[in-house]
C-alpha positions as CSV (number, residue, x, y, z in Angstrom):
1,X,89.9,265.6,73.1
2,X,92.2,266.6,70.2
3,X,91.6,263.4,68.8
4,X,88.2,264.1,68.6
5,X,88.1,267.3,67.4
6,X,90.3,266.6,64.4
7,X,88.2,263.6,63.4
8,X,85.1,265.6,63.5
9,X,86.8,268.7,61.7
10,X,87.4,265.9,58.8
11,X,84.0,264.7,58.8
12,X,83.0,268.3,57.7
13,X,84.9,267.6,54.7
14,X,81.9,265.1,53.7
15,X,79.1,267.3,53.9
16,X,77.4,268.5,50.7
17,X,77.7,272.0,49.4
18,X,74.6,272.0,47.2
19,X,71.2,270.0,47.0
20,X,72.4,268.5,43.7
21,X,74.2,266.2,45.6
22,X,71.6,264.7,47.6
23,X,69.1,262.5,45.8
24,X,65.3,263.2,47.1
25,X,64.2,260.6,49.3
26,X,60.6,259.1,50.3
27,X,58.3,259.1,53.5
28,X,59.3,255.2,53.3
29,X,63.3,256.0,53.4
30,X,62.6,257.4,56.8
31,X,59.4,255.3,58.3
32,X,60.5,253.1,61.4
33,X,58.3,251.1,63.7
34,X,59.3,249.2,66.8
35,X,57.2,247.0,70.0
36,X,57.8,248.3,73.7
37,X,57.1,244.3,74.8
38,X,54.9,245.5,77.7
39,X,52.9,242.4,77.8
40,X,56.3,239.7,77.5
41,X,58.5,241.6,79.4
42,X,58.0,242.2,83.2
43,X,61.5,244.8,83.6
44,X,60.3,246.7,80.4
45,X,56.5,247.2,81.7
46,X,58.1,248.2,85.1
47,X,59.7,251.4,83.4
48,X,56.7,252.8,82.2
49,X,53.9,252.2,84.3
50,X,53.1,254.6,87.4
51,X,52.2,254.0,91.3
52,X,48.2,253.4,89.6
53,X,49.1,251.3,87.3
54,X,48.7,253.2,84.3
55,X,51.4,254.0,82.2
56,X,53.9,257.1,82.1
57,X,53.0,259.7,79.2
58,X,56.4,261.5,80.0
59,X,58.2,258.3,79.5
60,X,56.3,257.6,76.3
61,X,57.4,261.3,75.1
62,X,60.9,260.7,75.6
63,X,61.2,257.6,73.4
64,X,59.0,259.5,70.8
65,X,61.9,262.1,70.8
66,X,64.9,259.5,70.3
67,X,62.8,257.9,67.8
68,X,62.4,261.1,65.8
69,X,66.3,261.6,65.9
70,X,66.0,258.1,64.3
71,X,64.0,258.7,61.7
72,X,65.8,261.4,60.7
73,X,69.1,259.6,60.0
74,X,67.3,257.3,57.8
75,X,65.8,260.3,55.9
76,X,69.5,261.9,55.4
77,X,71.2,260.2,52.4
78,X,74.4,261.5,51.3
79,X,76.7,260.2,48.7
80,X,79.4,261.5,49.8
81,X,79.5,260.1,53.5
82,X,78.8,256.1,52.4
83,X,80.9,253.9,54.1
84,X,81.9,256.7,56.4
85,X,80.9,257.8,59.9
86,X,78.0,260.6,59.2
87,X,79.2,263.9,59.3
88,X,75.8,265.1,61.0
89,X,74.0,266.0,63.8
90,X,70.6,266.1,64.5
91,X,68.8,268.0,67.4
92,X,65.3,268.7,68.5
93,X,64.7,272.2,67.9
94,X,60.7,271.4,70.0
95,X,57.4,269.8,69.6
96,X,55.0,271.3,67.6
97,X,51.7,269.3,68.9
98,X,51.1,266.3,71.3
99,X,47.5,265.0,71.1
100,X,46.8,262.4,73.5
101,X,44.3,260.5,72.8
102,X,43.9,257.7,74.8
103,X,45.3,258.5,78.7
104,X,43.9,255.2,80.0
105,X,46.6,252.8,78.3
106,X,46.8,249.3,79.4
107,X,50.2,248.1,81.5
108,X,49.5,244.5,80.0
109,X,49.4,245.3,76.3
110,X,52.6,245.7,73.7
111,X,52.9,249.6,72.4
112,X,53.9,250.2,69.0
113,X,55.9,253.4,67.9
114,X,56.1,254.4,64.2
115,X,57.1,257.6,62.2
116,X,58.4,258.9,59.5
117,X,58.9,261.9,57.7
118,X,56.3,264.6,57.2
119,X,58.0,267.7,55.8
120,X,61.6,269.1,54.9
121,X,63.7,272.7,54.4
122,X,66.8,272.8,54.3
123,X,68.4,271.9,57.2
124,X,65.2,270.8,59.0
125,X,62.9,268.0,59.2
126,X,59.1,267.5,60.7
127,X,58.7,264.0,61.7
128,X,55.5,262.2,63.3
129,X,55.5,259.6,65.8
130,X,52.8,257.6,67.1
131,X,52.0,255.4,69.8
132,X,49.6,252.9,68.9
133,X,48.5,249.6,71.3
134,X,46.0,246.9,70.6
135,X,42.3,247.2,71.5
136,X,40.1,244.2,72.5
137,X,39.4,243.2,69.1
138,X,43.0,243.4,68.1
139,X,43.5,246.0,66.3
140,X,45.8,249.1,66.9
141,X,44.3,252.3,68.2
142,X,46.4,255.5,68.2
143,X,46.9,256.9,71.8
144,X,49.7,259.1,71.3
145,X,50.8,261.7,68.5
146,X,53.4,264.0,68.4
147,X,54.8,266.2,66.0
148,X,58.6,266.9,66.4
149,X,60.5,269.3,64.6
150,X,64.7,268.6,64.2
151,X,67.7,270.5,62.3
152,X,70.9,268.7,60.9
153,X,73.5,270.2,62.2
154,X,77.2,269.8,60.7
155,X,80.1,267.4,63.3
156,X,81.2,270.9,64.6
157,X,78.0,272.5,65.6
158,X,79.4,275.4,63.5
159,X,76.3,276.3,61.4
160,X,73.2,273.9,60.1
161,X,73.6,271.4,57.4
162,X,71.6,270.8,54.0
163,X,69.5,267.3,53.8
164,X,67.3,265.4,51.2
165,X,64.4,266.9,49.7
166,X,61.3,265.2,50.6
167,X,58.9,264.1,47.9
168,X,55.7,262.7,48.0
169,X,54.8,259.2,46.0
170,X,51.1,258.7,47.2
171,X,48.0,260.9,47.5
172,X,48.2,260.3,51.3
173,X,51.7,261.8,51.3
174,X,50.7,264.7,49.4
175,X,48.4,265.3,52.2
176,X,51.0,264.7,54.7
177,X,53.6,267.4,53.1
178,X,50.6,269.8,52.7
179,X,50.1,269.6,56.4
180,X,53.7,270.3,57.0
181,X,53.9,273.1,55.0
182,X,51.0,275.0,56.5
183,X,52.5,274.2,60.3
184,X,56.2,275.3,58.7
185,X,53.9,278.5,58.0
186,X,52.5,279.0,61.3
187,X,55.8,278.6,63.0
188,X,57.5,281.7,60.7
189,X,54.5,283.9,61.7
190,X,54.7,282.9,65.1
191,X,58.4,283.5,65.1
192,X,57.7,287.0,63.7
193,X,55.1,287.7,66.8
194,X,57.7,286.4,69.4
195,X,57.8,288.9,71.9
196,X,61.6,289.1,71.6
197,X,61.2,290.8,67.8
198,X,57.7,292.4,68.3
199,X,56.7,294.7,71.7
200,X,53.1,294.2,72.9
201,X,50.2,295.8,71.5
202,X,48.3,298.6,72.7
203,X,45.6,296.2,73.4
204,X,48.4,293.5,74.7
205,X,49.5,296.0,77.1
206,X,45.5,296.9,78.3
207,X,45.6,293.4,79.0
208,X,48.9,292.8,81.2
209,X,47.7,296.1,83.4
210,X,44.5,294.5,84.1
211,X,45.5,291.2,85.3
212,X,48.2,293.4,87.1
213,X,45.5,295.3,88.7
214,X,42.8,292.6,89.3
215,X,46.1,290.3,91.1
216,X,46.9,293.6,93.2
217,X,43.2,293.8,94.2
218,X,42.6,289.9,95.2
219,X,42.4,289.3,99.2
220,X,44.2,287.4,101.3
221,X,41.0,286.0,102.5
222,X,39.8,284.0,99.8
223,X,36.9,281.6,99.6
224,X,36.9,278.1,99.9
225,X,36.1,277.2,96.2
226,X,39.1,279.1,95.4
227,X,43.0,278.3,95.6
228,X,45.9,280.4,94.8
229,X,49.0,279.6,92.2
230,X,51.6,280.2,94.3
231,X,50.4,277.1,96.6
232,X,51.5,274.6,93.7
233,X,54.6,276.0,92.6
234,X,56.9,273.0,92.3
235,X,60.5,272.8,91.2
236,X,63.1,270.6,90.8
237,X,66.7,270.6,89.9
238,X,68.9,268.1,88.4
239,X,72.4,267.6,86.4
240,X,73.0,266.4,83.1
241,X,74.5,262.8,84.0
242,X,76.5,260.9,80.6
243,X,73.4,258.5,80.6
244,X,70.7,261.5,79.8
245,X,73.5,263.6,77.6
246,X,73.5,264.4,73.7
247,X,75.6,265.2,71.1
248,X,76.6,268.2,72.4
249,X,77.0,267.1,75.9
250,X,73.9,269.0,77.0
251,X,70.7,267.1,78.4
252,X,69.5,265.1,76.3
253,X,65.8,266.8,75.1
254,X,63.5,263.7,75.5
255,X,64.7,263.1,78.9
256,X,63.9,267.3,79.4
257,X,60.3,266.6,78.3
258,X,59.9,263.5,80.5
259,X,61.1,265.6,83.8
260,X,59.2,268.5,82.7
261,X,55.8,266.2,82.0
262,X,56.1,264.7,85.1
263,X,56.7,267.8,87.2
264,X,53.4,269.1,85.4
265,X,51.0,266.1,86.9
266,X,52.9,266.6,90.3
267,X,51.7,269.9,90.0
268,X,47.9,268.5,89.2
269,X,48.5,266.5,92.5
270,X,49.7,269.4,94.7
271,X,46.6,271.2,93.1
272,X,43.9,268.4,94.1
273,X,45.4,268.4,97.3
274,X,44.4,272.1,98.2
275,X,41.7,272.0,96.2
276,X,39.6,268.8,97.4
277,X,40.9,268.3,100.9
């Protein structure tokens, strides 16, 4: 453990003090692809496809995640680290947006994940990551898209850390760091709303009494067409085992969003259940 801690407190030693010292870099620098060989590999497709035969969102979403992590450690360039072990970190602070387009994947055909790059501060990065598979004509229809946002932090996890500049080199980038910026936007303002900083409205509060009210008022008796909540509450509990662990020895967040994705259409099952029985 002290071994470890004093080679991490001499990577700090390597991190950059200014953004002079860190060239800009392209959406290119950090743009990865890679096949999931569904269709070649029988112990591959059998981690990703479900009791129906379809394939598992939540497992797709966790890959999405380490390959953000990826992305961004091609992004960060920093002279001062060459040839040495990188003095940085890189987290998933969340996920912006998922957009599933295409639920109905098939178990027999490759996937292909890509991403790169989208928008940058200065510690943190927006990087998009799509899943992509082949249609019947051969060509690749998006299915997946997901929008993750990550922060460099420095080998200590004292305090965040500065990274490249991202410019744009092509009309379509432009359009891509426009995009960013206005969702970099939305999150300060949403940040600024949180409920931690700001108390509810008068209208908020209007709100919260009345569902109190009307939840106070519903009878035991209700009617067929109608279930409650509290008949598919679900939860589960697990510990962070070294396979699903981080950097900082915590769980590891894509494996978090697989659980919790899962968890959610056990819930839809549980639901269906009560419902249409």
């Amino acid at each position: 453990m002290k071994e470890t801690l004093k080679r991490k407190e001499a990577l700090m030693k390597l991190l950059p003090t200014d953004n002079d010292n860190l060239p800009p870099r392209t959406m290119k620098d950090s743009f990865v692809t890679a096949i999931i060989p569904l269709k070649s590999n029988l112990m591959v497709r059998e981690r990703y496809v479900n009791p129906d035969g379809n394939l598992r969102i939540g497992r797709f979403l966790e890959e999405m995640d380490f390959f953000s992590v990826y992305c961004c450690f091609k992004h960060i360039l920093n002279p001062k680290s060459v040839g040495h072990q990188s003095p940085y970190s890189v987290v998933t602070a969340f996920v912006d947006n998922i957009y599933i387009t295409n639920d109905k994947m098939k178990n027999y055909e490759d996937v292909r994940l890509s991403g790169h790059l989208t928008y940058t501060g200065a510690s943190s990065m927006e990087v998009c990551i799509v899943a992509d598979q082949k249609d019947c004509r051969g060509v690749y229809q998006k299915c997946i898209e997901a929008i993750f946002l990550l922060v460099a932090r420095d080998a200590m996890n004292r305090g965040s850390a500065r990274i490249n500049p991202l410019v744009a080199e092509t009309p379509e980038e432009q359009e891509f760091l426009t995009k960013g910026k206005t969702r970099q936007q939305v999150r300060k303002i949403g940040e600024e709303e949180n409920i931690v900083k700001k108390p509810p409205t008068e209208e908020e509060r209007k709100i919260i009494h009345d569902r109190f009210i009307e939840k106070s008022n519903i009878s035991e008796t209700l009617p067929l067409s109608t279930t409650k909540m509290s008949d598919s509450v679900l939860k589960t509990v697990f510990i962070c085992q070294p396979q699903y662990r981080n950097g900082y020895n915590k769980i590891f967040g894509g494996y978090l969003m697989r659980m919790a994705y899962e968890l959610a259409l056990t819930n839809t099952f549980i639901y269906g259940y009560y419902h249409y029985r």
